[in-house]
C-alpha positions as a Markdown table, in Angstrom:
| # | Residue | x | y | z |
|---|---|---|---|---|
| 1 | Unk | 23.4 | -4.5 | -15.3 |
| 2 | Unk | 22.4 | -7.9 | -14.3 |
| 3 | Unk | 19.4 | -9.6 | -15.1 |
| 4 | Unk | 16.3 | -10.5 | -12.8 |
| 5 | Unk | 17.4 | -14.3 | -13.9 |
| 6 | Unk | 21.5 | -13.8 | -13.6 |
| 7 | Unk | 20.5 | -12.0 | -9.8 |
| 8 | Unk | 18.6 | -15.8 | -9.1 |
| 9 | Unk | 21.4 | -17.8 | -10.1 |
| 10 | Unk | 24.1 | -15.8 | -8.6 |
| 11 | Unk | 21.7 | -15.8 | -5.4 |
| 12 | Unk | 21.3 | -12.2 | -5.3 |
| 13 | Unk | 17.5 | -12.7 | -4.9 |
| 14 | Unk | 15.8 | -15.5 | -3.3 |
| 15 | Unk | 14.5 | -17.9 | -5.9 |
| 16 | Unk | 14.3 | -22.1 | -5.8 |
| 17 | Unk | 16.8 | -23.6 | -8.1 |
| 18 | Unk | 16.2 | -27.2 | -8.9 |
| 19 | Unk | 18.9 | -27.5 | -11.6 |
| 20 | Unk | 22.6 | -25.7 | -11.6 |
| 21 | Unk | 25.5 | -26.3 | -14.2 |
| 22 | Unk | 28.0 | -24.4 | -15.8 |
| 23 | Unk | 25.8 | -23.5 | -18.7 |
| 24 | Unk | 22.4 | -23.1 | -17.3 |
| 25 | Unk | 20.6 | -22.7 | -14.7 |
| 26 | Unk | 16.9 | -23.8 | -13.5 |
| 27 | Unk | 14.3 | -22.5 | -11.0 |
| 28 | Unk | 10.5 | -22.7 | -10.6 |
| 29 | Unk | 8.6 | -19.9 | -11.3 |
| 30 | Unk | 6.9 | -17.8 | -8.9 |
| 31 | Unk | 3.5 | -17.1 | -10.9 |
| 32 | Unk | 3.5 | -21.1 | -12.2 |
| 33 | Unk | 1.4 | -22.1 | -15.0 |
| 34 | Unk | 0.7 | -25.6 | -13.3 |
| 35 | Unk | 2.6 | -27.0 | -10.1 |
| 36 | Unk | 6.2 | -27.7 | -10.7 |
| 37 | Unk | 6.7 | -25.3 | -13.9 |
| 38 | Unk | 10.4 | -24.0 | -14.4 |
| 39 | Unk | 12.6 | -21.4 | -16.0 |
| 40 | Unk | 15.9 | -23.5 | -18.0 |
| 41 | Unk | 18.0 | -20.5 | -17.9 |
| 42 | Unk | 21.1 | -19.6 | -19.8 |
| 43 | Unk | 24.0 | -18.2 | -17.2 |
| 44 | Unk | 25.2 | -16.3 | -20.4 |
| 45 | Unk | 23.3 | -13.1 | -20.6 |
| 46 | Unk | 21.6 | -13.6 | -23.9 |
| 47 | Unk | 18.1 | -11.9 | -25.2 |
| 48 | Unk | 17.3 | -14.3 | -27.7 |
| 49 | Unk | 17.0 | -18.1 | -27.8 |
| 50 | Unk | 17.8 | -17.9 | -31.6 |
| 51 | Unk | 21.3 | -16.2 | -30.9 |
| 52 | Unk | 22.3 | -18.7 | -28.4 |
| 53 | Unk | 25.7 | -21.0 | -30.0 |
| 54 | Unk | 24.0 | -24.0 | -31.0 |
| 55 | Unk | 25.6 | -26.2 | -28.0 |
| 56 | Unk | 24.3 | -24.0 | -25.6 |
| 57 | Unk | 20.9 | -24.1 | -27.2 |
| 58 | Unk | 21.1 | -28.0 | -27.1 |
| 59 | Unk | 22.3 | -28.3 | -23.7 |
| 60 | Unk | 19.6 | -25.5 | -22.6 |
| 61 | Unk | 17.2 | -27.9 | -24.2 |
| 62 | Unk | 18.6 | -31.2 | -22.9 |
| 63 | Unk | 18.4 | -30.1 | -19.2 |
| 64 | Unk | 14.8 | -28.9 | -20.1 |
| 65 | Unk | 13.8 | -32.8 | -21.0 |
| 66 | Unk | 15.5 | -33.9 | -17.8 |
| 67 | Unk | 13.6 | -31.7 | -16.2 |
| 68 | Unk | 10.5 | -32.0 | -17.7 |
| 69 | Unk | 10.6 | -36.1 | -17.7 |
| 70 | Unk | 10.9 | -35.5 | -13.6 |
| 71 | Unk | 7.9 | -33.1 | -13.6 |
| 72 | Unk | 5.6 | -35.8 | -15.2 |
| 73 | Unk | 6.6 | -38.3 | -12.7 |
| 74 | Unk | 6.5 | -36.2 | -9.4 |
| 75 | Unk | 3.7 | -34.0 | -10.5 |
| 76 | Unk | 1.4 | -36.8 | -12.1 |
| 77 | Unk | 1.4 | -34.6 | -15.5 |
| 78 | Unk | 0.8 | -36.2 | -18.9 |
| 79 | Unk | 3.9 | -34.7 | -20.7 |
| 80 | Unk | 5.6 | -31.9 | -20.7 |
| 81 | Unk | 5.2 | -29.1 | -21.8 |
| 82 | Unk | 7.9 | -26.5 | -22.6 |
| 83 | Unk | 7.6 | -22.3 | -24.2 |
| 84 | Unk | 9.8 | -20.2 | -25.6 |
| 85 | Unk | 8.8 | -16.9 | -25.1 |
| 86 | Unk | 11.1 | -14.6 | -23.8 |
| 87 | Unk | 9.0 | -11.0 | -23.4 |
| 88 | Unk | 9.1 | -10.3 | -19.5 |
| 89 | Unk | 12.8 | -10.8 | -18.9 |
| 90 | Unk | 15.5 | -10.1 | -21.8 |
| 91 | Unk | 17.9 | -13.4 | -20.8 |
| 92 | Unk | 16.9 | -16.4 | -22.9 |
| 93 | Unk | 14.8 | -18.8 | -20.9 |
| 94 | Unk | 12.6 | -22.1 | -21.7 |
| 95 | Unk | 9.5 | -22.6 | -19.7 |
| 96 | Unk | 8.7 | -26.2 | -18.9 |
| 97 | Unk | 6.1 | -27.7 | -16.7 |
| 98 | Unk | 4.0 | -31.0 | -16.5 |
| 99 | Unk | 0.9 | -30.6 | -18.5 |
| 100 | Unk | -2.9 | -32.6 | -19.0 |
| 101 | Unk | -4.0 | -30.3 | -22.0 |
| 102 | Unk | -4.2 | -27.6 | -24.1 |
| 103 | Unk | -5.3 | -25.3 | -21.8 |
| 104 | Unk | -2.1 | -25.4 | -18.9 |
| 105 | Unk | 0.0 | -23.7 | -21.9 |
| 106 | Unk | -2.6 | -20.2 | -21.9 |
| 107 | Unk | 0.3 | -17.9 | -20.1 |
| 108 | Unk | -2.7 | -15.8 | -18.5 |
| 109 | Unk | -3.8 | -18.7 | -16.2 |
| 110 | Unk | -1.4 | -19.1 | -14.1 |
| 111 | Unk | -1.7 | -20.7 | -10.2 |
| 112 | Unk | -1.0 | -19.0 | -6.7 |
| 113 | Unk | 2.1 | -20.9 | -5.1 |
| 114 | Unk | 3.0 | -19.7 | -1.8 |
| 115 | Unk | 6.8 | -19.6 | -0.9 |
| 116 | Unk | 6.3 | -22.8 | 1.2 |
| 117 | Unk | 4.6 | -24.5 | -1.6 |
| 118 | Unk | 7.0 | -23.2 | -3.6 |
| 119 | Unk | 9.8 | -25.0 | -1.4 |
| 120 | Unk | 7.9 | -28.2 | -0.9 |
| 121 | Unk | 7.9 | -28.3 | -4.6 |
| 122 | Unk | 11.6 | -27.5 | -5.4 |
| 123 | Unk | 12.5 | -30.3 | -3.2 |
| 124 | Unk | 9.9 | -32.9 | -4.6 |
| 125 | Unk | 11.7 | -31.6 | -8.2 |
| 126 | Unk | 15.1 | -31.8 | -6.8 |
| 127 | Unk | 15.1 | -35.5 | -4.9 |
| 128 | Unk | 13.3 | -37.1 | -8.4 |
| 129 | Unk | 16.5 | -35.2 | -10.3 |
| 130 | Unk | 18.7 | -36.4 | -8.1 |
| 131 | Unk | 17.3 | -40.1 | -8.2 |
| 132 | Unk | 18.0 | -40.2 | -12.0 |
């Protein structure tokens, strides 16, 4: 059975995608730790980050810098800021979102984001992606 993530990508289930490649995939998440934070996801449905092949770990990781460089400039963050975590959802996934401290990386605090905010974000994320 398919994964909540794989059921995102594939467009089962509503979700914004910012980022979309043959490897991975990458979509904000709906209970964001600060504005802007996304999921880099695998498309292969893998549980652990440390049994990915080492390319796709790399790429995985590469698109997470792209993304988190455009994060810091559209969401005025001071770097980013990226988790490996892994324990709501068995498909290996990166957080990374623009942070300004310690405290935007405690995973209890996170910030109401309606769907429209949600949206206005994607597309800030997506037009600074696609800029380069």
């Amino acid at each position: 059975m398919a994964t909540l993530f794989t059921k995102i990508i594939e467009g089962e289930i509503p979700g914004e995608v910012v980022w979309s490649d043959e490897v991975c995939a990458a979509f904000l998440d709906i209970a964001p730790l600060t504005r802007g934070h996304a999921l880099v996801v695998t498309r292969a449905e893998v549980d652990l980050w440390t049994d990915l092949d080492p390319s796709t770990l790399a790429h995985l990781m590469n698109v997470a810098a792209v993304i988190g460089r455009a994060q810091v400039e559209v969401f005025a963050g001071v770097r980013a800021g990226l988790i490996i975590q892994g324990f709501e959802v068995p498909h290996a996934h990166v957080h990374v979102f623009p942070v300004s401290g310690p405290e935007d990386f405690d995973m209890t605090r996170t910030t109401d984001r309606s769907p429209e905010d949600l949206a206005a974000d994607a597309e800030l994320l997506r037009a600074a992606l696609a800029s380069g």
